[in-house]
PyMOL commands that place a pseudoatom at each C-alpha (Angstrom):
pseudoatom trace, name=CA, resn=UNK, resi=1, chain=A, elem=C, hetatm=0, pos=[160.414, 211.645, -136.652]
pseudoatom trace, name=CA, resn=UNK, resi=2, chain=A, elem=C, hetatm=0, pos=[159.984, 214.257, -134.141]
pseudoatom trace, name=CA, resn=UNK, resi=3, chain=A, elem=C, hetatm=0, pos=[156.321, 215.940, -133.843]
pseudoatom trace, name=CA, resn=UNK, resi=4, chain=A, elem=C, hetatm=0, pos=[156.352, 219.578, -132.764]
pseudoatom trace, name=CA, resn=UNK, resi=5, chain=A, elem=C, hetatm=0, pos=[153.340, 220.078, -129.826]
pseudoatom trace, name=CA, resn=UNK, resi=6, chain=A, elem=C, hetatm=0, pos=[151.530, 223.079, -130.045]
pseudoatom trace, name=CA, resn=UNK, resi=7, chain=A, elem=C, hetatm=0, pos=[149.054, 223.686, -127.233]
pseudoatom trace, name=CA, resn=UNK, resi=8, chain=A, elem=C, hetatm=0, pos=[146.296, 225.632, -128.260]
pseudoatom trace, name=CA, resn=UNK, resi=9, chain=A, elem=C, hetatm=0, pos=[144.439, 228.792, -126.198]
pseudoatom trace, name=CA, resn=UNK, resi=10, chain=A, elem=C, hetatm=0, pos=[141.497, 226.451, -125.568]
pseudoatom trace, name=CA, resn=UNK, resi=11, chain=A, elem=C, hetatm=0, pos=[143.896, 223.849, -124.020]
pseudoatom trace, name=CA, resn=UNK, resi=12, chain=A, elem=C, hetatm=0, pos=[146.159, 225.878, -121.741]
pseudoatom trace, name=CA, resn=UNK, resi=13, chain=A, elem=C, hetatm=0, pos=[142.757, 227.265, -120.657]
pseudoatom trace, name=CA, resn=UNK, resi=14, chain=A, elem=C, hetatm=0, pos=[141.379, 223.606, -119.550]
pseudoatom trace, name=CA, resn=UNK, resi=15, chain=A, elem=C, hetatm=0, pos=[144.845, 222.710, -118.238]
pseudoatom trace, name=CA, resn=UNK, resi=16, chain=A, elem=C, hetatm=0, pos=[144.730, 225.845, -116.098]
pseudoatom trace, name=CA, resn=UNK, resi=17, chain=A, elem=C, hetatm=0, pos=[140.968, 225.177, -114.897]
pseudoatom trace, name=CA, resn=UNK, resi=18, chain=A, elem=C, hetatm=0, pos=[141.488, 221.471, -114.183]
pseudoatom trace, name=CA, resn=UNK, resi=19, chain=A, elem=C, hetatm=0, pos=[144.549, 222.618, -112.023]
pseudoatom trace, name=CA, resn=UNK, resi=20, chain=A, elem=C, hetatm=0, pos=[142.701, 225.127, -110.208]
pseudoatom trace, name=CA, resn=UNK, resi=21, chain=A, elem=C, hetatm=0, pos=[140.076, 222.539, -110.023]
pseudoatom trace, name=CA, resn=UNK, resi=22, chain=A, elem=C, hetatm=0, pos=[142.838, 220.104, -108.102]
pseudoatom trace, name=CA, resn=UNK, resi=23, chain=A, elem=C, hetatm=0, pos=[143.930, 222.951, -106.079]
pseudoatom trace, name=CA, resn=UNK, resi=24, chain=A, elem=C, hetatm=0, pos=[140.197, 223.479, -104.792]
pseudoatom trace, name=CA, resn=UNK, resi=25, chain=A, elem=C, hetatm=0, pos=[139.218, 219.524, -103.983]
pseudoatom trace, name=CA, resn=UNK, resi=26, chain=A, elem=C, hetatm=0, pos=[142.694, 218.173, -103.370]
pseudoatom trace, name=CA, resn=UNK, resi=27, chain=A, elem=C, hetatm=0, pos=[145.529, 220.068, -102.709]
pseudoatom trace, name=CA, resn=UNK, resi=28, chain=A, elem=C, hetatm=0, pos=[147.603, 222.942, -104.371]
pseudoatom trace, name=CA, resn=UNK, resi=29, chain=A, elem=C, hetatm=0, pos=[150.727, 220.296, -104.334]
pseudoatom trace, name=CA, resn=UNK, resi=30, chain=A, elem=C, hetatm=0, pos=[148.576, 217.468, -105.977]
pseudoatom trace, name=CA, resn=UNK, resi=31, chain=A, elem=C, hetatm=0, pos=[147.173, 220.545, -108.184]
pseudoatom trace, name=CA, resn=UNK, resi=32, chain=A, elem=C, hetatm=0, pos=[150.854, 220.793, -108.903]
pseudoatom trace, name=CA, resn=UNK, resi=33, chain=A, elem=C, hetatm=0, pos=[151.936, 217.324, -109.690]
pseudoatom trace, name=CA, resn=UNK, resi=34, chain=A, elem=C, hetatm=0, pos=[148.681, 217.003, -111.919]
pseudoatom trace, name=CA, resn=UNK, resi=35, chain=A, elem=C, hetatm=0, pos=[149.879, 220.280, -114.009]
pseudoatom trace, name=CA, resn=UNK, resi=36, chain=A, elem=C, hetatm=0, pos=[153.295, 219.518, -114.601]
pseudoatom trace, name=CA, resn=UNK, resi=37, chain=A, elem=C, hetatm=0, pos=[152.225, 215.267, -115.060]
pseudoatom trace, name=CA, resn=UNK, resi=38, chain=A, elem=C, hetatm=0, pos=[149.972, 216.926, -118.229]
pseudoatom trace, name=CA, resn=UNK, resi=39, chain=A, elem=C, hetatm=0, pos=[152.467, 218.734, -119.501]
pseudoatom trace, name=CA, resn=UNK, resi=40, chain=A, elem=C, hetatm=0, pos=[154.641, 215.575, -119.505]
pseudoatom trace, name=CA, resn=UNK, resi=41, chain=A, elem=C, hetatm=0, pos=[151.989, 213.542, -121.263]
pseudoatom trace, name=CA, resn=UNK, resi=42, chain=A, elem=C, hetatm=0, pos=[152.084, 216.445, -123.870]
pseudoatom trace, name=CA, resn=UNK, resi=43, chain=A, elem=C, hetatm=0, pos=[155.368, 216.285, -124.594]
pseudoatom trace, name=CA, resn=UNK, resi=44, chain=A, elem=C, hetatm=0, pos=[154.963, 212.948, -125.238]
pseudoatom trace, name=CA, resn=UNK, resi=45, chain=A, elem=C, hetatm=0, pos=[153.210, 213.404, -128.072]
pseudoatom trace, name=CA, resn=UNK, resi=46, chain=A, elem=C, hetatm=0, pos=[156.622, 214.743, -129.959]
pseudoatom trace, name=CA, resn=UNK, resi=47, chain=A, elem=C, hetatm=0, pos=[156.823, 210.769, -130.883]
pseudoatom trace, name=CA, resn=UNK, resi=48, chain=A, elem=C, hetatm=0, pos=[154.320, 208.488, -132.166]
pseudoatom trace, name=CA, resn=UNK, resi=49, chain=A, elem=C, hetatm=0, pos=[151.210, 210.823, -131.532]
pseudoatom trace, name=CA, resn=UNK, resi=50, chain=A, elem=C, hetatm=0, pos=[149.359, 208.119, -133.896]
pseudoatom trace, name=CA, resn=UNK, resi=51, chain=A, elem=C, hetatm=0, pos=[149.803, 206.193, -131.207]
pseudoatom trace, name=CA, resn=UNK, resi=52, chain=A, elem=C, hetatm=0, pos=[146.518, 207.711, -129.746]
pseudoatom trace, name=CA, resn=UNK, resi=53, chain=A, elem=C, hetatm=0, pos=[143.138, 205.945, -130.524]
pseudoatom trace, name=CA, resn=UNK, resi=54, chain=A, elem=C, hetatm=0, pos=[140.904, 208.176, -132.697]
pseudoatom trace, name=CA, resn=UNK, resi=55, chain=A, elem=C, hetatm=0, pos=[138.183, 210.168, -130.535]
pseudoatom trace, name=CA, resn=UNK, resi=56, chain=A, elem=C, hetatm=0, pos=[134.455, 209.668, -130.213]
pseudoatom trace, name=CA, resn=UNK, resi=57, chain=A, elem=C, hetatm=0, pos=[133.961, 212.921, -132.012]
pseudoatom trace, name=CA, resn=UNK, resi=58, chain=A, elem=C, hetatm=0, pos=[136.430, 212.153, -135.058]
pseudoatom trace, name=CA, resn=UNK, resi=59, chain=A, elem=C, hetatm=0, pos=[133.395, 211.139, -137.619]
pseudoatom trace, name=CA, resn=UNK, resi=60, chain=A, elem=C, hetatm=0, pos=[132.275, 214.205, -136.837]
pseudoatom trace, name=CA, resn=UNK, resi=61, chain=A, elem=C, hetatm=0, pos=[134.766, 216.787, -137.559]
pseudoatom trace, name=CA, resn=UNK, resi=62, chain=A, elem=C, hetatm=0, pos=[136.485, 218.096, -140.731]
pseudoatom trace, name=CA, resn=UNK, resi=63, chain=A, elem=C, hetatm=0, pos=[139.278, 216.785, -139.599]
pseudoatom trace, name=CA, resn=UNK, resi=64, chain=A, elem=C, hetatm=0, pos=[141.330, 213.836, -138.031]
pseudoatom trace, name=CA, resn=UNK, resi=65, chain=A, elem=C, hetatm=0, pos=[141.105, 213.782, -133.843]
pseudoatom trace, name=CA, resn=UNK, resi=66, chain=A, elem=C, hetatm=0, pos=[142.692, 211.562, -131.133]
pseudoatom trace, name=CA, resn=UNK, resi=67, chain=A, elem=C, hetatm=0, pos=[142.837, 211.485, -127.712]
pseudoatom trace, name=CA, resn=UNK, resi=68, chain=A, elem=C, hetatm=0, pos=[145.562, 211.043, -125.468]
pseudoatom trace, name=CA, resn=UNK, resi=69, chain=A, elem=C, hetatm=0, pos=[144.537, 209.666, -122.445]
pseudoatom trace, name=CA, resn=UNK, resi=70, chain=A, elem=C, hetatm=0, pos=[146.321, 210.383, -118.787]
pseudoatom trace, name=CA, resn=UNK, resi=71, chain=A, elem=C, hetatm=0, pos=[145.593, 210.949, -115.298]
pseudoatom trace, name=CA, resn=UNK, resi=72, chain=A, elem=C, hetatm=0, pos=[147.922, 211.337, -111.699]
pseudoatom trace, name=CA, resn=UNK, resi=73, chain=A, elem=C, hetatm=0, pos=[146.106, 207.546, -111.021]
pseudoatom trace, name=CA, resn=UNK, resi=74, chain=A, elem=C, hetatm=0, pos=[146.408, 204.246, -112.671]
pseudoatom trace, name=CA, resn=UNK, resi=75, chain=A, elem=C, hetatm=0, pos=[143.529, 204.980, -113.973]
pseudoatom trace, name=CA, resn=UNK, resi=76, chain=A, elem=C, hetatm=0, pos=[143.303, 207.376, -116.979]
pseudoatom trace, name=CA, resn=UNK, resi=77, chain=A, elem=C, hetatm=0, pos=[140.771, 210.702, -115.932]
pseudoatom trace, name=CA, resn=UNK, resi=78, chain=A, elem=C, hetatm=0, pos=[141.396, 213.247, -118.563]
pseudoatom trace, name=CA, resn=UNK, resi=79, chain=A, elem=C, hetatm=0, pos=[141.791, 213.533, -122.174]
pseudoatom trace, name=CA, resn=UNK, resi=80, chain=A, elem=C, hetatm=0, pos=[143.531, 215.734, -124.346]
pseudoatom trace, name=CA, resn=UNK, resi=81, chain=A, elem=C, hetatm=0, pos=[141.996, 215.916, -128.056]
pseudoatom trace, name=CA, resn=UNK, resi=82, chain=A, elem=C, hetatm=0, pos=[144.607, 216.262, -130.572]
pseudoatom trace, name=CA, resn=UNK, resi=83, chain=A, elem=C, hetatm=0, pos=[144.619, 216.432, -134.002]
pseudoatom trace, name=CA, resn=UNK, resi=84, chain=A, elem=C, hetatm=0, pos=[147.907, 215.842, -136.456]
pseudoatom trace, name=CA, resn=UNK, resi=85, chain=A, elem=C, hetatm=0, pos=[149.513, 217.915, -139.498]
pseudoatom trace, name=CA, resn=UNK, resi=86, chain=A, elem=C, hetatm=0, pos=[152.678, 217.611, -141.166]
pseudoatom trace, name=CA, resn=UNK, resi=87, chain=A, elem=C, hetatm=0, pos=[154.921, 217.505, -138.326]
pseudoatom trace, name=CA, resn=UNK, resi=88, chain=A, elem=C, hetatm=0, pos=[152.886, 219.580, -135.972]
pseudoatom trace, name=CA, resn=UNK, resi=89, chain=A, elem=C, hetatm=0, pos=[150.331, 217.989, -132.974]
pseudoatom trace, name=CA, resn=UNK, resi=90, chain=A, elem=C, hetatm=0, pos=[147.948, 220.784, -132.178]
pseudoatom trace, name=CA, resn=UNK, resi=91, chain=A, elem=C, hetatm=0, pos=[146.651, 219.705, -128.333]
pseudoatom trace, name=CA, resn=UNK, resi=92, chain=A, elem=C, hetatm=0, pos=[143.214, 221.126, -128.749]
pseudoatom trace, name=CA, resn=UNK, resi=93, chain=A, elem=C, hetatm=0, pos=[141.281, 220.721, -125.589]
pseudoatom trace, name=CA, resn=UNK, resi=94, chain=A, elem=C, hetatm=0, pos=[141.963, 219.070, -122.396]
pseudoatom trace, name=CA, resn=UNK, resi=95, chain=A, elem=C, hetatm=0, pos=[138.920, 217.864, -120.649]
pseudoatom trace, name=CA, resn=UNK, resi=96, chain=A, elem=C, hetatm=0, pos=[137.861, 214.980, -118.389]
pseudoatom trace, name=CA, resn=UNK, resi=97, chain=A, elem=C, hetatm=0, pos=[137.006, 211.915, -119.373]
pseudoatom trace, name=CA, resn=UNK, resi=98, chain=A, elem=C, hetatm=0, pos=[133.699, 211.583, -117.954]
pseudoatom trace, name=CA, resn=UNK, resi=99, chain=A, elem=C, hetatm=0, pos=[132.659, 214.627, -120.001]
pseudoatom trace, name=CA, resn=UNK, resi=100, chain=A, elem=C, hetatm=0, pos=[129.952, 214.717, -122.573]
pseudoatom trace, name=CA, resn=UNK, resi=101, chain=A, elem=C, hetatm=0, pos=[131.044, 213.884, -126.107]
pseudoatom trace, name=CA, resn=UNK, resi=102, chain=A, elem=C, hetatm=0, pos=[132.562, 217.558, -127.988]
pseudoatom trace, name=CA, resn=UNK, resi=103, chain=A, elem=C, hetatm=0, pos=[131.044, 219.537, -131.196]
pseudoatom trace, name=CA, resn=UNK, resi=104, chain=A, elem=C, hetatm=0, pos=[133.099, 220.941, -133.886]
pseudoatom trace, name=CA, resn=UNK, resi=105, chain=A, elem=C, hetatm=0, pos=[132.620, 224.140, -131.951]
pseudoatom trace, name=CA, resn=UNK, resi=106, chain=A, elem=C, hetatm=0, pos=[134.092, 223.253, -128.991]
pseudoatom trace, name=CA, resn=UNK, resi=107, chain=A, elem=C, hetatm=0, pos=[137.074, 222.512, -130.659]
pseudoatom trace, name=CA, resn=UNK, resi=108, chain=A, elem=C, hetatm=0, pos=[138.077, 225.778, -132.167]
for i in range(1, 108): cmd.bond("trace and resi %d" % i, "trace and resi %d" % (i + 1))
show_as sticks, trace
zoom trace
């Protein structure tokens, strides 16, 4: 089965803020590789998003979350929360890893 990915507002915001964030303390190319390296680990989501582990926060939403887990290193630095319906992924934030555990309202 093939999963359609839908980035949401919220995401493309973090993705864009991250990148600018790359651009600032690294470089604009490694601000570069790191945007186009996320959008690669989205699309991988169009198979086997179960595949993701379910997030911290997923007791306490409505709903069912997972987190995709990537980074530019060997080491995985960011997270993108996703959540799953019918044959849609809905990316719903991207944020670093380090980052303090999300609320229901920082989701939406």
């Amino acid at each position: 089965m093939t999963y359609e990915v839908i980035v949401a507002p919220l995401a493309e915001q973090d993705l864009r803020r991250n990148a600018d964030w790359w651009a600032e303390n690294h470089s604009p190319t490694q601000a570069e590789r790191w945007f186009e390296n996320a959008y690669k680990q989205l699309s991988s989501l169009k198979s086997m998003p179960e595949r993701c582990p379910l997030s911290t926060e997923s007791g306490s939403v409505p709903f069912e979350i997972r987190d995709l887990l990537f980074g530019l290193g060997p080491k995985p630095s960011y997270r993108a929360i996703i959540t799953i319906e019918n044959e849609k992924v809905y990316v719903l934030r991207v944020v670093r890893g380090a980052e303090d555990v999300l609320d229901v309202g920082d989701l939406t």
